[in-house]
C-alpha positions as CSV (number, residue, x, y, z in Angstrom):
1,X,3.5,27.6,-8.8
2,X,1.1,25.6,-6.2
3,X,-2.4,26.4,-6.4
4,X,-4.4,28.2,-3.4
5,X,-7.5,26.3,-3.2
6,X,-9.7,26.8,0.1
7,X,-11.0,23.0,1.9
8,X,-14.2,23.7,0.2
9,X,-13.0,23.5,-3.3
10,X,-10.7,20.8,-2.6
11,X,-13.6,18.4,-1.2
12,X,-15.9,19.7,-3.9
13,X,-13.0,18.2,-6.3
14,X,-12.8,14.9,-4.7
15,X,-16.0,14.6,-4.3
16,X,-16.5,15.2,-8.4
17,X,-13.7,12.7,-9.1
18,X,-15.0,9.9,-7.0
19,X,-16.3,6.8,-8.6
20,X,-19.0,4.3,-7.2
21,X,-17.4,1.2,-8.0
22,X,-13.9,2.1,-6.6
23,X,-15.9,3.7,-3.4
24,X,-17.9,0.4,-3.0
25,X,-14.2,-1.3,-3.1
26,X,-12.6,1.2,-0.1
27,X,-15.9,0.7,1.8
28,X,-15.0,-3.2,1.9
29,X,-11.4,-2.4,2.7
30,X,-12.2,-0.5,6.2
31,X,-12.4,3.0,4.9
32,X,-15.2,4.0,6.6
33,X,-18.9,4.8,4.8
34,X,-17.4,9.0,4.6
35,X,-15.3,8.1,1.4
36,X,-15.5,9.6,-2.7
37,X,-14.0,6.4,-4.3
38,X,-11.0,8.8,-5.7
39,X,-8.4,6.5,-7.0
40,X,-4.8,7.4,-5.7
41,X,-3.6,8.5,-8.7
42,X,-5.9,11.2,-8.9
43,X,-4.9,12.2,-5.4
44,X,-1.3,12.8,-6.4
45,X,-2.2,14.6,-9.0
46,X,-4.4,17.2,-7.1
47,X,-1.5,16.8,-4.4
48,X,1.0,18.2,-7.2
49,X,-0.8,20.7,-8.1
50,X,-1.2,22.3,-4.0
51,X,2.4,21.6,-2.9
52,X,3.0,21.2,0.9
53,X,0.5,23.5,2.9
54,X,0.1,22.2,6.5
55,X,-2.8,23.9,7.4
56,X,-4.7,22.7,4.5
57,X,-3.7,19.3,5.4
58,X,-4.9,19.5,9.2
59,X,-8.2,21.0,8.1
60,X,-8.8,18.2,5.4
61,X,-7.9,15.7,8.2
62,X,-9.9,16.8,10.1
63,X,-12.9,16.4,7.5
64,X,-12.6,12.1,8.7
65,X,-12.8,12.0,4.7
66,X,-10.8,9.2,3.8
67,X,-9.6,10.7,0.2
68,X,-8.8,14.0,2.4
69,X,-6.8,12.2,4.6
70,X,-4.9,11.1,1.8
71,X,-4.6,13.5,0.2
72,X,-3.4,15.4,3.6
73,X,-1.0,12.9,4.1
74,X,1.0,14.4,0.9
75,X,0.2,18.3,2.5
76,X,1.8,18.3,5.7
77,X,4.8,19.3,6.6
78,X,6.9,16.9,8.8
79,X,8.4,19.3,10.4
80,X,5.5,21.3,11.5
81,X,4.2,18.5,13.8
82,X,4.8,18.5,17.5
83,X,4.9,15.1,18.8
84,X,1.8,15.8,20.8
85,X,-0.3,16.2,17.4
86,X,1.2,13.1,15.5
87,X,-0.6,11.1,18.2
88,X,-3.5,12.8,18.1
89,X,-3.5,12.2,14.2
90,X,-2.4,8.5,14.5
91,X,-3.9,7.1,17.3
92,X,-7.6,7.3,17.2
93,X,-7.0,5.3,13.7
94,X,-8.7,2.6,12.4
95,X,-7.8,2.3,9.2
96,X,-4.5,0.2,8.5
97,X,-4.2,1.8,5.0
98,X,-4.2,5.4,6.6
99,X,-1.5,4.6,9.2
100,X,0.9,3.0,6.7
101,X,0.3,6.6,4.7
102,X,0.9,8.6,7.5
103,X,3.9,7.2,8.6
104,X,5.3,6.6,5.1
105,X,4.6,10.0,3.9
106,X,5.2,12.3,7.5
107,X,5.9,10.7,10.1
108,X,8.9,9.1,8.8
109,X,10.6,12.6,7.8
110,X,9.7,14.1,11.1
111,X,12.2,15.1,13.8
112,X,10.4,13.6,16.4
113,X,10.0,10.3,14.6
114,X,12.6,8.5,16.9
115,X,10.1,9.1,19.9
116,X,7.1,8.1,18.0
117,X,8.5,4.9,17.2
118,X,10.1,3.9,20.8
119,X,6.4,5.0,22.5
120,X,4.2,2.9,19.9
121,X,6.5,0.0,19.8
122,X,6.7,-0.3,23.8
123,X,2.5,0.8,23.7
124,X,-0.4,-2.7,23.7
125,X,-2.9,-0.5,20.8
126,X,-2.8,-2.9,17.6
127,X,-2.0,0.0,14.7
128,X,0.5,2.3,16.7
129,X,2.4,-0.7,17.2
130,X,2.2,-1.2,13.7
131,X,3.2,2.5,13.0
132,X,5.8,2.1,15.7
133,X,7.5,-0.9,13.7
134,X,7.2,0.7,10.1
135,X,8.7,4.1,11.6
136,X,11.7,1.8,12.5
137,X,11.8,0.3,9.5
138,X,11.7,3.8,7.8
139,X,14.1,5.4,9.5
140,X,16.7,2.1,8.7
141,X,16.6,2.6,5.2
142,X,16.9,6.2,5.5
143,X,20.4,5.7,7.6
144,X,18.4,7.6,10.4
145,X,19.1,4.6,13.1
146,X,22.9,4.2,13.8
147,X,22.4,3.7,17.5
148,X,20.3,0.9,16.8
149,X,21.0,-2.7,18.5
150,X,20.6,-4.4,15.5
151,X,20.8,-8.0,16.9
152,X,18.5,-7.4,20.2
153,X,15.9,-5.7,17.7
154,X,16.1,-8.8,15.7
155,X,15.7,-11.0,18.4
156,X,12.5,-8.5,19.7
157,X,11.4,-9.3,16.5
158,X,11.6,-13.2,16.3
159,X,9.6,-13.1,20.3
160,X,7.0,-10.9,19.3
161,X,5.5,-11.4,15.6
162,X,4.1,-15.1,16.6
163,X,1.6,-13.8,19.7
164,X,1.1,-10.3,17.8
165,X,-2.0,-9.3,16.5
166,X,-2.2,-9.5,12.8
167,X,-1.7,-6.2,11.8
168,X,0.9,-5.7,14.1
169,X,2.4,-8.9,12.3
170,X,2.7,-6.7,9.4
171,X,4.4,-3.9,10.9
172,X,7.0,-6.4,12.5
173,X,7.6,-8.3,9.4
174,X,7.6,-5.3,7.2
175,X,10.7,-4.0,9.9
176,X,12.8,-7.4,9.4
177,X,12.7,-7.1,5.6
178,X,14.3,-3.5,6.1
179,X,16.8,-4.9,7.7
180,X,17.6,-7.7,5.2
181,X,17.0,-5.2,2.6
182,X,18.9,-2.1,4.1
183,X,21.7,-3.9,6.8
184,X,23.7,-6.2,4.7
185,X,25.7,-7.2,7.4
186,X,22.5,-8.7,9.0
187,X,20.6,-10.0,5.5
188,X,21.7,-13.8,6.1
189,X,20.6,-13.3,10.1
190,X,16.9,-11.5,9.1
191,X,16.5,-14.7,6.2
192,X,17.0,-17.2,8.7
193,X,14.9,-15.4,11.0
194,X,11.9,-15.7,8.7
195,X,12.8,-19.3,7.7
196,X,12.3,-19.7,11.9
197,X,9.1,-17.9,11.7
198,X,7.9,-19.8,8.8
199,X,4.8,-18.2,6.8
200,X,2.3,-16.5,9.0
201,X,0.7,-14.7,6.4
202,X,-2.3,-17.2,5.4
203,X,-3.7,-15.0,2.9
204,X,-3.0,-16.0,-0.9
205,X,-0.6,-13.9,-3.1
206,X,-2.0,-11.5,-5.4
207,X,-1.3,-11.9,-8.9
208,X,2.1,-9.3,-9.3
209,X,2.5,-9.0,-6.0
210,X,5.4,-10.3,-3.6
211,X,5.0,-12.6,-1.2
212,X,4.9,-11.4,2.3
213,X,7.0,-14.5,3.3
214,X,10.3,-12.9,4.3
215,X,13.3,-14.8,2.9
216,X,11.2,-14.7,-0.5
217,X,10.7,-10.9,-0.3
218,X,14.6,-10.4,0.8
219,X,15.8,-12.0,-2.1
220,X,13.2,-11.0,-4.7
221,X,13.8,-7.4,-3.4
222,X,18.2,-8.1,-3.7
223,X,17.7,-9.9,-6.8
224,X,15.7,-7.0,-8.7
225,X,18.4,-4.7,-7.4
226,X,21.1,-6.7,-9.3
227,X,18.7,-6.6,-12.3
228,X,17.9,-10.5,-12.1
229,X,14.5,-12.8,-10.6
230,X,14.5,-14.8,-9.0
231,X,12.2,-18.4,-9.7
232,X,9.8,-17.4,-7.7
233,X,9.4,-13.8,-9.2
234,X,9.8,-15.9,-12.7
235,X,6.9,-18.2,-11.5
236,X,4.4,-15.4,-10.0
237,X,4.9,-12.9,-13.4
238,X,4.1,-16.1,-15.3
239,X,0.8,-17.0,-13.3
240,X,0.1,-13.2,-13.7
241,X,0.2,-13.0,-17.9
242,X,-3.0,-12.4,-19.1
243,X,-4.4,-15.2,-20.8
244,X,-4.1,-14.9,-25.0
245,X,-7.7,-14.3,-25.9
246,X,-8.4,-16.6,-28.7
247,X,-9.4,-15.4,-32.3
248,X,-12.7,-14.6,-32.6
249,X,-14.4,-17.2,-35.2
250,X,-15.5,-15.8,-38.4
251,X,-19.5,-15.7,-38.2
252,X,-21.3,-18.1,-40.8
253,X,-23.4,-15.8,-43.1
254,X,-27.1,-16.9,-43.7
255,X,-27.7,-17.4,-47.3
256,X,-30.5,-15.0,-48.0
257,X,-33.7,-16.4,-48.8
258,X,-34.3,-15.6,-52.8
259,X,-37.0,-16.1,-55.0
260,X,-37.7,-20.2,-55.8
261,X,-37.3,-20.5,-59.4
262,X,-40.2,-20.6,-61.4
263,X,-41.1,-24.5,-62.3
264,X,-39.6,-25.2,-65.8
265,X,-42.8,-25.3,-68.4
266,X,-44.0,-28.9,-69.5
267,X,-42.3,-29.5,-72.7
268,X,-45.6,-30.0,-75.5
């Protein structure tokens, strides 16, 4: 059974959880300077333990607490939102990290989701276009799009990542992936479409992480599915194995200083 907690105990948990080093991290990431330094996993957990409660999740967002807005993302109910107050959630956002959970986590599941998504996508702010692009690409793999023109939305896609801002960049990449990933009728179209693009993303690859670069993400993504890798999954799990750490060597014990022997008497 979920847990009734009021806002004040579930900030005073957060806050008690938080950690300096992982706050100092989120600080550098664009979370704002009003963050614990929960790690997510601890989130979930307290998350579990509520269930959905809306109204908990609208007050703790509206504490501008980044761990309570996580943490609220996992609260609301899709449902409950009018289209009216998923903008008013979304769009005074900053945060790239926050949009991505409320759209993967709410938006996406919401009724009004289809509307969302034509508005932000058509709109000039950088992250509602990137929410915009990411609710499409939800809705794809959730089989939520039939009326969808696959082929103009691909071609949207091919004019308007190059001039885009970065993070919309994201969004739109993220969007022609889905549709490798989750239109296999167009998987050969959206790899040649990223072959055209070529690799936008300058930023280096993460150790275990897969590269941004959409043909490599397709196929790594397909591959996995069919239980294989593929050599560039082979290659980046090899660069990521912890080095061995090489034996200790066996410390050199000091002979203790003893007693000289006495000098041998002289012989008479």
């Amino acid at each position: 059974m979920p847990k009734t907690m009021t806002l004040s105990q579930v900030m005073k948990q957060l806050e008690d959880q938080g950690d300096e080093k992982v706050r100092q991290r989120y600080v550098r990431d664009g979370a704002g300077d009003n963050v614990f330094g929960v790690l997510l996993g601890k989130i979930r957990g307290l998350a579990e333990s509520l269930g959905t409660n809306h109204r908990l999740g609208l007050e703790l967002w509206a504490t501008e607490n980044h761990e309570a807005r996580i943490l609220a993302c996992m609260l609301l109910d899709p449902a409950a939102l009018t289209e009216k107050e998923a903008r008013a959630l979304l769009e005074p956002l900053s945060n790239p990290t926050l949009v991505d959970e409320l759209v993967g986590r709410v938006l996406v599941h919401a009724p009004i989701a289809e509307a969302l998504q034509v508005r932000w996508m058509d709109g000039s702010k950088e992250l509602p276009r990137r929410a915009g692009w990411k609710l499409l690409a939800g809705r794809i793999a959730r089989g939520l799009a039939k009326d969808l023109d696959v082929r103009a939305t691909l071609a949207r896609i091919e004019r308007e990542l190059p001039p885009a801002p970065y993070r919309v960049k994201e969004g739109i990449n993220f969007c022609l992936v889905w549709i490798g990933l989750h239109l296999p009728a167009y998987t050969a179209e959206a790899i040649a479409i990223g072959e055209r693009l070529g690799r936008w993303d300058p930023r280096p690859i993460p150790k275990g992480c897969t590269s941004s670069y959409a043909p490599e993400w397709i196929a790594a993504s397909l591959a996995l599915r069919r239980g294989e890798k593929t050599e560039a999954r082979k290659a980046m799990e090899a660069g990521a194995k912890p080095k061995t750490a090489k034996p200790k060597a066996t410390p050199v014990r000091k002979k203790s200083a003893g007693k000289k022997p006495a000098a041998s008497k002289r012989a008479r």
